[in-house]
Backbone as a printed PyTorch tensor [residue, N CA C, xyz], in Angstrom:
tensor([[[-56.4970,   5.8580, 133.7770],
         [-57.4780,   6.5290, 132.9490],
         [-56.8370,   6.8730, 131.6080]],

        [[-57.4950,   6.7610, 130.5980],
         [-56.7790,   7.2560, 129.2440],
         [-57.2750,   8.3320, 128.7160]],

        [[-56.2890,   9.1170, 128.4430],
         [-56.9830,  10.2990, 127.8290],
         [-56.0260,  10.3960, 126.1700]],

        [[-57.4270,  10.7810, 125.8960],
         [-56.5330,  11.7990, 124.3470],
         [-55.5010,  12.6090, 124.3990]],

        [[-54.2390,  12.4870, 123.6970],
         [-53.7250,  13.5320, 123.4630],
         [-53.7270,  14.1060, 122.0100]],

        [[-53.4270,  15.4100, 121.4600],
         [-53.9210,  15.7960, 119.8150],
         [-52.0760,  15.3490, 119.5430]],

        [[-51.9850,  15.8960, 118.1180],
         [-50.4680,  14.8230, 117.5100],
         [-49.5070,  16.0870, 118.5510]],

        [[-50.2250,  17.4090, 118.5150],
         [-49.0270,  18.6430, 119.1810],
         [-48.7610,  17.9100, 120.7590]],

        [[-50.0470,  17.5730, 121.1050],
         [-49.5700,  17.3430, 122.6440],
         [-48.7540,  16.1350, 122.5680]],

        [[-48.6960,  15.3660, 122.0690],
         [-47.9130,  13.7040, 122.0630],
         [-46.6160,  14.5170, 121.8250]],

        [[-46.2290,  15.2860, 120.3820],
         [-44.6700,  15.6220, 120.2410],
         [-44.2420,  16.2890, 121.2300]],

        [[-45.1910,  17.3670, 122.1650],
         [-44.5920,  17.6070, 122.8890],
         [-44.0390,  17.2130, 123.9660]],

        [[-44.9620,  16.3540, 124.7070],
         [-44.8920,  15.1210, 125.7100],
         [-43.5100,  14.1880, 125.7150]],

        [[-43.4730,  14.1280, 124.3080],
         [-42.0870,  12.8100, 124.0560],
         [-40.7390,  13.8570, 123.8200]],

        [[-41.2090,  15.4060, 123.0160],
         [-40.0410,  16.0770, 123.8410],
         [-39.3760,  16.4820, 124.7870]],

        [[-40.3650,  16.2310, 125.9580],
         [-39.9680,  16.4910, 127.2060],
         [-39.7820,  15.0770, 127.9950]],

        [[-40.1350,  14.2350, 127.6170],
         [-40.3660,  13.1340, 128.2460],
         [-38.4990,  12.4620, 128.0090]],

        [[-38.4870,  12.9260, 126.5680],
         [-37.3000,  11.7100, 126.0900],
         [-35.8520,  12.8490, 127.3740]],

        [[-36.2290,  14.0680, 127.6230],
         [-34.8670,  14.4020, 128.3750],
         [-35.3020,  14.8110, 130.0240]],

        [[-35.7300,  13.5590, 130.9380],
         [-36.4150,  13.9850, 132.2200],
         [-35.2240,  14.7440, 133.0810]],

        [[-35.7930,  15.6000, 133.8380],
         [-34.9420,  16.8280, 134.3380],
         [-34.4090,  17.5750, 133.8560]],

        [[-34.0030,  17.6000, 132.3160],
         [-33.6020,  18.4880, 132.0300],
         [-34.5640,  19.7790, 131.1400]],

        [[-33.6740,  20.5930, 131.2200],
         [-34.2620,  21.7750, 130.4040],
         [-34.8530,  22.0100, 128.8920]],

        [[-35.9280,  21.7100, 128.8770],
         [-36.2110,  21.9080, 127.5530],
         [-36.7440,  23.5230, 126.5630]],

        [[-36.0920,  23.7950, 126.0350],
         [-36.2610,  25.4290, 125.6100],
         [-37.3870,  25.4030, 124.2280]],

        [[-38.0270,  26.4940, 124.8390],
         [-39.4880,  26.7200, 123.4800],
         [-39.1640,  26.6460, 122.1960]],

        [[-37.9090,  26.8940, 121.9720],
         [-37.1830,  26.6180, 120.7780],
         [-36.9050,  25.1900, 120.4570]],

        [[-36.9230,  24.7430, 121.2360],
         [-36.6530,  23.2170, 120.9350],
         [-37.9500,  22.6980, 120.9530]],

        [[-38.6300,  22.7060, 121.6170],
         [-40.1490,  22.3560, 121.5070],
         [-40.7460,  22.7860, 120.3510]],

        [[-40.6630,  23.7440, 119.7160],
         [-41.1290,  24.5770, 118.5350],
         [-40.7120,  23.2070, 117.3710]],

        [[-39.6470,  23.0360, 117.5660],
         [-38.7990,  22.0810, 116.8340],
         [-39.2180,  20.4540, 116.5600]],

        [[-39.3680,  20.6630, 117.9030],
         [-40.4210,  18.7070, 118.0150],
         [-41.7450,  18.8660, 117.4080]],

        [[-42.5660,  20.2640, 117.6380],
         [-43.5240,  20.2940, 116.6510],
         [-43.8740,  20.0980, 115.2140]],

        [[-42.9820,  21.2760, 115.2340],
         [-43.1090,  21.7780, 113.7700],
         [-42.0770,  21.7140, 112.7290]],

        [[-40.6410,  20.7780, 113.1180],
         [-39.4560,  20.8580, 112.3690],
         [-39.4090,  21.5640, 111.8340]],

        [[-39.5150,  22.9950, 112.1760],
         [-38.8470,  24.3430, 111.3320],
         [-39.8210,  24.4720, 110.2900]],

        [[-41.3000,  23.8640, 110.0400],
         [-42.0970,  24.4800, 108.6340],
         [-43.2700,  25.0850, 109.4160]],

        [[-43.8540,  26.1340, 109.0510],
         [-45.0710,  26.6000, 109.2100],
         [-45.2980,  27.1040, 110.9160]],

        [[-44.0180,  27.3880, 111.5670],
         [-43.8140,  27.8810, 112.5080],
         [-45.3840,  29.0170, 113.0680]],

        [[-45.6650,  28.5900, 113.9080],
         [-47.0000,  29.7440, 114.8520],
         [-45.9650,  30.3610, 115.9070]],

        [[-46.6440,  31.0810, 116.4030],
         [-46.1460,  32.3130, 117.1520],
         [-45.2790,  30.9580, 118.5520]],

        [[-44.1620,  31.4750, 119.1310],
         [-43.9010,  30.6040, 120.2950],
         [-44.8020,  30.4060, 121.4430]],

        [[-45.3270,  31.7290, 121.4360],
         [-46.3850,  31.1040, 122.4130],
         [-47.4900,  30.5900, 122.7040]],

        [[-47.5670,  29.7090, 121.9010],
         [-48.5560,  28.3250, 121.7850],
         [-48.0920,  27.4160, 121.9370]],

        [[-46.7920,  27.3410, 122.4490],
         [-45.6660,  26.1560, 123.3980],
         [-46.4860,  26.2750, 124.4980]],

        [[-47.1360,  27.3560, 125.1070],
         [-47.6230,  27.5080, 126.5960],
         [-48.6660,  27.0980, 126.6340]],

        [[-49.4080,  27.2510, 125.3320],
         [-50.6790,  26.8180, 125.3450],
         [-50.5650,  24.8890, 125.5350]],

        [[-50.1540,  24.6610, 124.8410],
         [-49.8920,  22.9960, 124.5730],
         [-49.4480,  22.5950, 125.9540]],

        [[-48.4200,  23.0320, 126.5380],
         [-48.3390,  22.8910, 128.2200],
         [-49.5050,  22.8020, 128.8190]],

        [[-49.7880,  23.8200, 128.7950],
         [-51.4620,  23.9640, 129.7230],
         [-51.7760,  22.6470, 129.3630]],

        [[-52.3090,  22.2250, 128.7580],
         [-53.5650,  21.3850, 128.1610],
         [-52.9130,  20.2900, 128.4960]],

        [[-51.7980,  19.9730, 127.8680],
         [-50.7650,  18.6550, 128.6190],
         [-50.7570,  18.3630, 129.9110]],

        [[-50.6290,  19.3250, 130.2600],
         [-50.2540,  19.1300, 132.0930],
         [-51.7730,  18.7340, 132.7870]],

        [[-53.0240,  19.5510, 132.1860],
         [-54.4470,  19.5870, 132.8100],
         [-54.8470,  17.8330, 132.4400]],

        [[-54.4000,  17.3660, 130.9730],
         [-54.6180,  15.8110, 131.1060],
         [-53.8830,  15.0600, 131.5770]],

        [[-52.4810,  15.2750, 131.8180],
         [-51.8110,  14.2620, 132.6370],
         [-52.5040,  14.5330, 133.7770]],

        [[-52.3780,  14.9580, 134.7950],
         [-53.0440,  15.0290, 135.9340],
         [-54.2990,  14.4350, 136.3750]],

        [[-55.3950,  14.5610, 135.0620],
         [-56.3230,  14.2010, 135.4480],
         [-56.4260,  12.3510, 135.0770]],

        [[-55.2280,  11.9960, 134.0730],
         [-54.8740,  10.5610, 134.0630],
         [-54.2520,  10.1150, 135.5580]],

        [[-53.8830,  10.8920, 135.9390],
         [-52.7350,  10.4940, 137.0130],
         [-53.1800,  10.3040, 138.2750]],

        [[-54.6570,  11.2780, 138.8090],
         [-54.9290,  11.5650, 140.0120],
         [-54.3460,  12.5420, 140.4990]],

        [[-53.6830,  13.6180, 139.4650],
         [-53.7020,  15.1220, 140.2610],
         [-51.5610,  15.3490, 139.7410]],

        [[-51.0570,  14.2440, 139.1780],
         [-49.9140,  14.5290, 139.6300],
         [-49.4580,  15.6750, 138.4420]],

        [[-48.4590,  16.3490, 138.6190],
         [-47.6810,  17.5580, 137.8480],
         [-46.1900,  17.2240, 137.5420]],

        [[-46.3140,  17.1400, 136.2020],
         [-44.9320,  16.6030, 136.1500],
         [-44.1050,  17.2740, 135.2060]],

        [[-44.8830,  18.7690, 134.6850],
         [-44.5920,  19.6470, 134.0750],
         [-44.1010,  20.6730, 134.0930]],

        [[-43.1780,  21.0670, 134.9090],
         [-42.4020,  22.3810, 135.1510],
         [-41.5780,  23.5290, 134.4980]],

        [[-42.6020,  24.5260, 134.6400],
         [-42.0620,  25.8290, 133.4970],
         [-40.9320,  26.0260, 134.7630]],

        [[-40.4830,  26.7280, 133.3350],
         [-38.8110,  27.3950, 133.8040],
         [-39.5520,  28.8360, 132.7910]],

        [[-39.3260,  29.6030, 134.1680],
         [-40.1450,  30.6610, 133.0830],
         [-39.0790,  32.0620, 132.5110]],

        [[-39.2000,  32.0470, 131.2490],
         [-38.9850,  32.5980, 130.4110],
         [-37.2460,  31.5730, 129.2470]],

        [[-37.6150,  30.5690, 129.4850],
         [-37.1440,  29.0470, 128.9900],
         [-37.4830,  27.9670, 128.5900]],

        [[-38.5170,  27.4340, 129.0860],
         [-38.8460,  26.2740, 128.9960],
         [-39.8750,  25.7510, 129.8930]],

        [[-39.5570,  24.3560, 129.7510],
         [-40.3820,  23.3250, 130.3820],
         [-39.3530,  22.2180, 130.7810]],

        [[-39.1970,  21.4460, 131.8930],
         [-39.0660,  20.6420, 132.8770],
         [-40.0360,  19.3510, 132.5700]],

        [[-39.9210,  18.2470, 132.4950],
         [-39.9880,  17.2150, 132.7880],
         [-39.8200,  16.8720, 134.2180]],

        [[-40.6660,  16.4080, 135.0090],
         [-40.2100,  15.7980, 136.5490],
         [-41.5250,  14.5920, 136.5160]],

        [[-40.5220,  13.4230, 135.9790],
         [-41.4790,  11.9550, 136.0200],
         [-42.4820,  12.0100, 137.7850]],

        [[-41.7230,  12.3430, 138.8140],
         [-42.2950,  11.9620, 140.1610],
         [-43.0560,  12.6440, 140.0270]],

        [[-43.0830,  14.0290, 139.5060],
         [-43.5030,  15.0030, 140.0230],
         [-43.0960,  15.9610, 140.8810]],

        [[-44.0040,  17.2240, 140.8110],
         [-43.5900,  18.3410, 142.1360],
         [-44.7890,  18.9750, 142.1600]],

        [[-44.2990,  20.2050, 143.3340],
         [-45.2350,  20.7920, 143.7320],
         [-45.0970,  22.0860, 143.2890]],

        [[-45.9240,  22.8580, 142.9130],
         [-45.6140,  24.0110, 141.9390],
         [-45.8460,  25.1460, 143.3530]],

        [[-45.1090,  26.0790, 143.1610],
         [-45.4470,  27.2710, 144.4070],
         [-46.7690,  27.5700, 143.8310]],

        [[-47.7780,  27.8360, 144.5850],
         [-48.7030,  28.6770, 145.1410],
         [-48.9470,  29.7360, 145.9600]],

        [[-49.3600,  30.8320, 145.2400],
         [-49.2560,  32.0010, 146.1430],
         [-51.2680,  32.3590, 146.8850]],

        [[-51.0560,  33.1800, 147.1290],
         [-52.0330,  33.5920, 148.5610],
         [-53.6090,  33.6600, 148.0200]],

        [[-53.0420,  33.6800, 146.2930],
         [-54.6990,  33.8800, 145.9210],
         [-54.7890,  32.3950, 144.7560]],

        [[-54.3520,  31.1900, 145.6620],
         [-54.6020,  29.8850, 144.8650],
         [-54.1050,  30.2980, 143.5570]],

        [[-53.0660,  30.9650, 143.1200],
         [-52.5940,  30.6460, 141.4480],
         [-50.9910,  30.6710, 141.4870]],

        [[-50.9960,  29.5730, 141.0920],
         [-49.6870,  29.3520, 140.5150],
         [-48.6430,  30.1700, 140.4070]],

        [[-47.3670,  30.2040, 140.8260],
         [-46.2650,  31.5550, 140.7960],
         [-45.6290,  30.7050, 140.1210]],

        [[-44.9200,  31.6730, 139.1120],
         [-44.1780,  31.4380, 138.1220],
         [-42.7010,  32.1440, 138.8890]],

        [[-41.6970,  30.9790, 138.8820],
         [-40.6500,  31.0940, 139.2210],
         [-39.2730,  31.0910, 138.5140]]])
C-alpha cells in the first residue's frame, strides 16, 4: 500500500532508518529536520513519530517498527516489535 509521507515525516524516517537499532536522540532528529534553522519546540519529534508509525503500519499490515526510548529517542526495529501494553489497551512507555 502507498502512503504519503509530508517532507518532516520522510527526514525523519531516513533518520531513523539510515541507523537500525540504534538510538536515535530528539536532538538528532531535530537536526535531520531542521539543520539547526527555525527550530519548533522538541516536542513535535513525538508528534512526527505518531503519525509515522500510524502510516507505516497501516502500509505494512499493522507492523511497528518505531520504538520510543522514552525520555531519548526513537528506535528503529526494521522486523519490528511488540510495544508493552498495559490493562487499559494503551501503550506503556518504557
Amino acid at each position: 500500500s502507498i502512503v504519503h509521507l509530508t517532507k518532516q515525516e520522510s527526514a525523519l524516517l531516513a533518520a531513523l532508518a539510515s541507523r537500525p537499532g540504534m538510538l536515535v536522540t530528539k536532538a538528532m532528529c531535530m537536526l535531520a529536520l531542521y539543520q539547526g534553522h527555525s527550530e519548533p519546540h522538541a516536542k513535535i519529534i513525538d508528534v512526527f513519530a505518531c503519525k509515522l508509525r500510524k502510516k507505516i503500519a497501516a502500509a505494512t499490515g499493522g507492523l511497528d517498527c518505531i520504538e520510543t526510548v522514552w525520555g531519548h529517542g526513537f528506535r528503529f526495529v526494521s522486523e519490528g516489535y511488540r510495544p508493552e501494553v498495559g490493562s487499559f489497551g494503551k501503550r506503556l512507555i518504557v
